[in-house]
N, C-alpha and C positions, 0 to 999 in steps of 0.2 A: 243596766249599762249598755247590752247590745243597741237597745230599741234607742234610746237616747244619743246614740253613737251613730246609728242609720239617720235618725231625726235631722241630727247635725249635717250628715254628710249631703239629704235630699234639697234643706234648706242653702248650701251652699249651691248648691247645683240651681234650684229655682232662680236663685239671685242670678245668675249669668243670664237665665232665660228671660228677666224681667226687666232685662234693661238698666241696672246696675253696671257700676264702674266693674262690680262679679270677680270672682277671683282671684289670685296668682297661677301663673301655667301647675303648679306645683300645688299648689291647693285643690285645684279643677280635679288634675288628678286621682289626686288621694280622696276625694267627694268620689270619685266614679267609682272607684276601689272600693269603698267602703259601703256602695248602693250597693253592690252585688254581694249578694248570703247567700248564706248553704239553705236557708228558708224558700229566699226566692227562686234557687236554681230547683230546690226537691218538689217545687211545686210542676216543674215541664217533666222532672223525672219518672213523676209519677203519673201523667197525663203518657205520657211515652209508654210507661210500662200496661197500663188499661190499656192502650192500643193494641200494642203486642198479646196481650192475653187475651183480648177480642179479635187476634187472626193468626191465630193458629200458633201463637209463640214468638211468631219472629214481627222482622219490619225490613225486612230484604228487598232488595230489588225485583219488580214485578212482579208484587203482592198487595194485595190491598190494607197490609200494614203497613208499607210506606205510603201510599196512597193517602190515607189515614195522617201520619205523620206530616205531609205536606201540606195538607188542607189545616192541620191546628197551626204550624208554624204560620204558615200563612197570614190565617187569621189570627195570630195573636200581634202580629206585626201592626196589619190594619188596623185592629183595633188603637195602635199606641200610635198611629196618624201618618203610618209611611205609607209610600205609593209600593206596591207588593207589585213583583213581576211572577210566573212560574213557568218560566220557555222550557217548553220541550227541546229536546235533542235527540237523534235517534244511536241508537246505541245495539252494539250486536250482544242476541240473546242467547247463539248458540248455533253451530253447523250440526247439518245432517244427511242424511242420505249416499253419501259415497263412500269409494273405498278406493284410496288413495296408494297407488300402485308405483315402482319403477321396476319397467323390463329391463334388462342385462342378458344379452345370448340368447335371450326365448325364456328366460326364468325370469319369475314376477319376485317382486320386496316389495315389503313394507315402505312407505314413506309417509313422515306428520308432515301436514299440509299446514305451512306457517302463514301461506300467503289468504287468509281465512276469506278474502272477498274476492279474490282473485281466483277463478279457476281453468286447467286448460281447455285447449279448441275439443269439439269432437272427436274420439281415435286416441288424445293424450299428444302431447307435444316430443316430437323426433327431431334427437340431434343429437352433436357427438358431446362427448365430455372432455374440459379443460381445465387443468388451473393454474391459476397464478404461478409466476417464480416464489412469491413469499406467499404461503401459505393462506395467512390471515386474508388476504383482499382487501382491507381497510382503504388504501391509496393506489394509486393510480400509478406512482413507482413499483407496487407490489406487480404489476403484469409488464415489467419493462420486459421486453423482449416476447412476449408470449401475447400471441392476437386470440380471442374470444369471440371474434366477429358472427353468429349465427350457430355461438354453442352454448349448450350453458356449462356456465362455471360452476366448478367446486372448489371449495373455500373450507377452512377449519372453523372452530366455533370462539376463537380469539381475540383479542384484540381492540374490535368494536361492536355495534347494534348490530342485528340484521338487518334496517334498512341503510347503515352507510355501505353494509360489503354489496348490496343489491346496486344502488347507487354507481357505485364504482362500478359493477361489471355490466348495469348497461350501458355505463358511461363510454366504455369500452368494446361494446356492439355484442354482450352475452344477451340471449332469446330469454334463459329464465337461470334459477340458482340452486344448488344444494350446499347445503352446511351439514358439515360431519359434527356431530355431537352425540354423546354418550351419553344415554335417560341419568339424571341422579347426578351427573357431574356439570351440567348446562351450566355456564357461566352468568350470573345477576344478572350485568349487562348486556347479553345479546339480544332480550326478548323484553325492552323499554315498554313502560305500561301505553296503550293505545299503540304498536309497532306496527299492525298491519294494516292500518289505514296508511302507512308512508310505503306501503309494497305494490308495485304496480308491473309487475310480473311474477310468472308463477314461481313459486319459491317452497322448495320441501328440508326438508329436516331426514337427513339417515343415518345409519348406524355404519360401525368399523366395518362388520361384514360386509354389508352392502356397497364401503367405500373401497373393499380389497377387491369385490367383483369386477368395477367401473374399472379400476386400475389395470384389470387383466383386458380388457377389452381398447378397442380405436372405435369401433363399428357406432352407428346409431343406436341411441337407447330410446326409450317411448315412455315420457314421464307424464303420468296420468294424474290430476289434481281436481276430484270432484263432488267433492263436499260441497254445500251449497250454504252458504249464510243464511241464518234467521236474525232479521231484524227487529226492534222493537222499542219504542218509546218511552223515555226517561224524562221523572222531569225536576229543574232546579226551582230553589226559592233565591230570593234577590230580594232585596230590600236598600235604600240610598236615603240618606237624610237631602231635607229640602234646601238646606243651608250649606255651607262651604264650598271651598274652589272645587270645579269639579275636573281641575289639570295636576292635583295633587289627589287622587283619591286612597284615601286609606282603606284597604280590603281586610276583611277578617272571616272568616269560615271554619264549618267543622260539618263533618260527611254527615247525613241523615238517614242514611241504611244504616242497616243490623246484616251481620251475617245471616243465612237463611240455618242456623242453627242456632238463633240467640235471638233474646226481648233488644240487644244492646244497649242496654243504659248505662254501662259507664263507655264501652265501643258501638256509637259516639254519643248517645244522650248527654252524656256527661260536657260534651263541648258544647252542642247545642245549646243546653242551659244556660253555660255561660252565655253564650251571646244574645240568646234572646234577653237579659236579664242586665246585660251592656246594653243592648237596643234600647230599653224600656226606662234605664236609668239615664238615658241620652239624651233620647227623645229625635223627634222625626226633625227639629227644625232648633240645632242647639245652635250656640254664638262660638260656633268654634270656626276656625282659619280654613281647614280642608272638610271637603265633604269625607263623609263612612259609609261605605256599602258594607251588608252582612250576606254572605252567602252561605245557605245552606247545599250543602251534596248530594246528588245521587248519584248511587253507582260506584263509590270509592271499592265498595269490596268485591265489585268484577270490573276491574282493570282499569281506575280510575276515571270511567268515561265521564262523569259529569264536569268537571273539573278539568278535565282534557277538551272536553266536549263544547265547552262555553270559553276558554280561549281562542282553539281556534277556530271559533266562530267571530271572536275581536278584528276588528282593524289595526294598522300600524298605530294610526293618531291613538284609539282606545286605550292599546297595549299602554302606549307611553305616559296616558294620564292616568294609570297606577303607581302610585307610589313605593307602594310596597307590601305586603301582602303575610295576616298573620297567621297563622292554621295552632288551630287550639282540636286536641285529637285523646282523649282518652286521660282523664285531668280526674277520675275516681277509684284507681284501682288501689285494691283493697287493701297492698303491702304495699303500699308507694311509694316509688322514688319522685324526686322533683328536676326534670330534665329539661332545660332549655338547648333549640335546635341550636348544632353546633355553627355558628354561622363565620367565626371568627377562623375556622377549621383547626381549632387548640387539641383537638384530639385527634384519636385514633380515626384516621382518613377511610373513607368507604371507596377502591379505586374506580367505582363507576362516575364516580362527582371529583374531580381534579381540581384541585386549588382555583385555576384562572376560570373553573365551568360556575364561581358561586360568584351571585351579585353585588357587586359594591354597595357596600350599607347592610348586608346581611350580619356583621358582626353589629353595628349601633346597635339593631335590634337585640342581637343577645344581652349586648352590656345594661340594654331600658329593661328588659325582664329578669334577668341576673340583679340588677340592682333591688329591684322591687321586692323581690325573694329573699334578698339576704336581709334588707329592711321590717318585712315581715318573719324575722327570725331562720328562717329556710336555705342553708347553704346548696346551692343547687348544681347540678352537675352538666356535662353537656351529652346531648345524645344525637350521634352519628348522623349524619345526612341520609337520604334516602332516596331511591326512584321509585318506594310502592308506598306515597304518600300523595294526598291532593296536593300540596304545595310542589310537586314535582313539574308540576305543568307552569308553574310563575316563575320557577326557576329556571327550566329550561327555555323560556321567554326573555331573561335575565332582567327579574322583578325582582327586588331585593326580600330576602324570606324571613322569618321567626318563625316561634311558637314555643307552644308549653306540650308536655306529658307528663304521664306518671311511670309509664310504662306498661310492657303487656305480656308479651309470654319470658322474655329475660329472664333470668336468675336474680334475684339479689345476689350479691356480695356481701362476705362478713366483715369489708372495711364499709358500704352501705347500710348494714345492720346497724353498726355504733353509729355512720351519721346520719340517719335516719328512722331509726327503729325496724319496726318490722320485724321479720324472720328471714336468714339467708338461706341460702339453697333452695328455694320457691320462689315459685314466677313473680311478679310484681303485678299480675291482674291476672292468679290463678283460675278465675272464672272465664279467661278470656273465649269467644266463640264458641261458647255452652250458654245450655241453659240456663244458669246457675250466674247469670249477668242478669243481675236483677234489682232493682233500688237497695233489698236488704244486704246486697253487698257493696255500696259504695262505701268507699272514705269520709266519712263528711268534713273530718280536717283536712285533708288532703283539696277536695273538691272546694271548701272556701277559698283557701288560701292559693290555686291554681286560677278561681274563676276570677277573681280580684283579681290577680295579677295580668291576665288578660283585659280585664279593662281598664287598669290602667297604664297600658300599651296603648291600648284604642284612644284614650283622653290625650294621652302623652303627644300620640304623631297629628291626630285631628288638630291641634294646636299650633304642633309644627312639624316640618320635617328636618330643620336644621340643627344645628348644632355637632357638638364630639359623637353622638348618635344619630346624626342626622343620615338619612339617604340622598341621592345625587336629585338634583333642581331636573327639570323638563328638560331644559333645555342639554344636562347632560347625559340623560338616559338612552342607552340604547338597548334597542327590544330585537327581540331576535332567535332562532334556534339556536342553542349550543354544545 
């Protein structure tokens, strides 16, 4: 029944590409859906997992297992008739060599040097210290009354990024910045994935003590920032069908690192598959309305840079001929939930992402894969927004987002046990960043019925982007930081 069930689905699919009157939008669909098995995905899983056990276990970043990893995706692409791109981006690999000081009265402190490419003059940067009337620095009303002009500011760890409180106090004529923050209590959002490429003055990080010292003092302090960057090259896969508009483009991606503790096959093997296995049931040159680009990741699991790294490398016009943008991220874990991003924001809000900060059409997308899932038997749930994901960079773009997971270090729950099996009180991908992420622990129920459902997301918006799910036309997107 399976095989005859694919049969059906491939034969539908051919007929679009043969120049037949070819499907219904809704037929096209559920043919895509039904191309993509837990056969065709276990076949890259395990292509993944030799990789990783021919380099040392993993497929991390700047490793010759993802190295490895990049060249099969690659080539499994070409093979199925796309034009493959793999642009380097360079990406930091790591500071070394300093030690990053602040004097106070002739006595040295500690200070973490945030501003990581940024370092100071010779001698250490001399000046007094000031701060705002409102503590946070966020706005430009927080220093009414108090000039900054050739000091640097100190600021709390509140309220926004560290590169909006930077913003503001050079806005305001401060030389460089500290943010008082306490190890273990640092706020989610002050330290955005990719934040110190937006820092263009020195900028440290101190402790309560160090912030009671500065207080007792008027006098000049000597902030010394001398770590030095190590940079190093990362590189992305790309793939674009030859066929559709390319002012509507539908994106789909899933990261292609492994932590440098893990083979990752279901963190991310697991997405990859789906997509190469949506790629191949597509085809390089279908008869659908908008073009598909698939993008694989590097670098998601130090600090999102590929992904960060290749938007802002986009243009304005680029930016805006994305439609909207799917991230499929861990679709095997082994007690699985079935979570679609929260796009509609029906749940519990994460206060770094603000209602007005998510993109119009982020909800259609949830209600096209929400629908899929409950069609496929699957009541699915929503899972929080985030800024330590790839899709953090199309959203902070304001490109309208989806996606699927199963989850990863989470708890289940014992109202998630009844509607979904499993076991409660354990992670939902106890293997998560071990070794122990390895083909023989994927879901295979879980991983069909999540890589399905991703494709036909992909069929769905390649067809259109209109509709009660639809995301906003060209003409009304607007692309942007937010």
């Amino acid at each position: 029944m399976r095989w005859a069930a694919l049969i059906a689905a491939v034969a539908v699919l051919v007929s679009c590409s043969n120049g037949d009157d070819g499907p219904s939008p809704a037929e096209f669909s559920r043919a895509l859906a039904a191309a993509v098995t837990a056969d065709g995905m276990y076949t890259h899983l395990e292509k993944l997992q030799e990789i990783a056990d021919a380099n040392d276990g993993n497929r991390g970043q700047g490793t010759t297992g993802l190295s490895a990893s990049v060249d099969y995706v690659a080539q499994f692409l070409r093979d199925k008739g796309f034009d493959v791109e793999t642009p380097e981006y360079e990406r930091l690999d790591r500071v070394e060599g300093g030690d990053p000081t602040l004097t106070v009265n002739g006595r040295e402190h500690h200070v973490d040097q945030a501003s990581l490419l940024i370092s100071t003059p010779p001698g250490g940067l001399k000046a007094i210290t000031l701060r705002p009337g409102r503590p946070a620095g966020c706005r430009t009303s927080d220093y009414d009354g108090v000039s900054v002009k050739g000091a640097i500011s100190v600021v709390d760890d509140t309220g926004c990024s560290v590169v909006d409180k930077q913003n503001v106090a050079v806005a305001e004529g401060a030389v460089g910045l500290l943010v008082v923050s306490e190890a273990g209590r640092t706020p989610s959002g002050l330290f955005t994935p990719g934040y110190y490429r937006g820092l263009t003055v020195p900028v440290g990080v101190i402790d309560a003590a160090t912030n009671a010292a500065l207080r007792r003092t008027t006098a000049r302090v000597t902030l010394v920032l001398d770590d030095k960057p190590v940079m190093a090259k990362g590189r992305n896969v790309l793939a674009q069908t030859n066929t559709g508009a390319t002012d509507n483009v539908v994106m789909a991606g899933a990261h292609l690192d492994s932590s440098a503790a893990s083979p990752g096959i279901n963190d991310n093997g697991s997405g990859v598959a789906a997509l190469l296995e949506t790629a191949s049931a597509l085809g390089s040159q279908p008869r659908t309305t908008n073009a598909v680009r698939f993008a694989f990741w590097g670098s998601e699991e130090n600090g999102l840079q590929g992904a960060t790294s290749y938007l802002r490398g986009l243009s304005t016009e680029q930016l805006s001929q994305i439609a909207l943008y799917l991230d499929v991220d861990m679709i095997g874990s082994s007690n699985a939930g079935y979570f679609t991003y929260d796009g509609d924001q029906s749940a519990q809000l994460n206060p770094d992402i603000p209602v007005h900060a998510v993109p119009e059409g982020s909800a259609g997308i949830e209600r096209t894969l929400a629908g899929y899932l409950y069609s496929a038997g699957v009541r699915p749930a929503d899972m929080p927004l985030s800024r330590i994901t790839d899709y953090n960079a199309f959203l902070s773009a304001g490109i309208p987002i989806g996606g699927l997971t199963t989850g990863s270090s989470q708890r289940k729950s014992e109202a998630q046990e009844r509607l979904w099996g499993g076991h409660a009180g354990i992670a939902f991908d106890p293997n998560y960043r071990t070794r122990r992420d390895t083909v023989a622990n994927i879901n295979r129920d879980a991983l069909a019925v999540m890589g399905s459902a991703a494709a036909f997301a992909v069929a769905t918006y390649a067809q259109s982007i209109e509709g009660v799910n639809g995301v906003p036309a060209q003409a009304q997107r607007q692309r942007g930081a937010r």
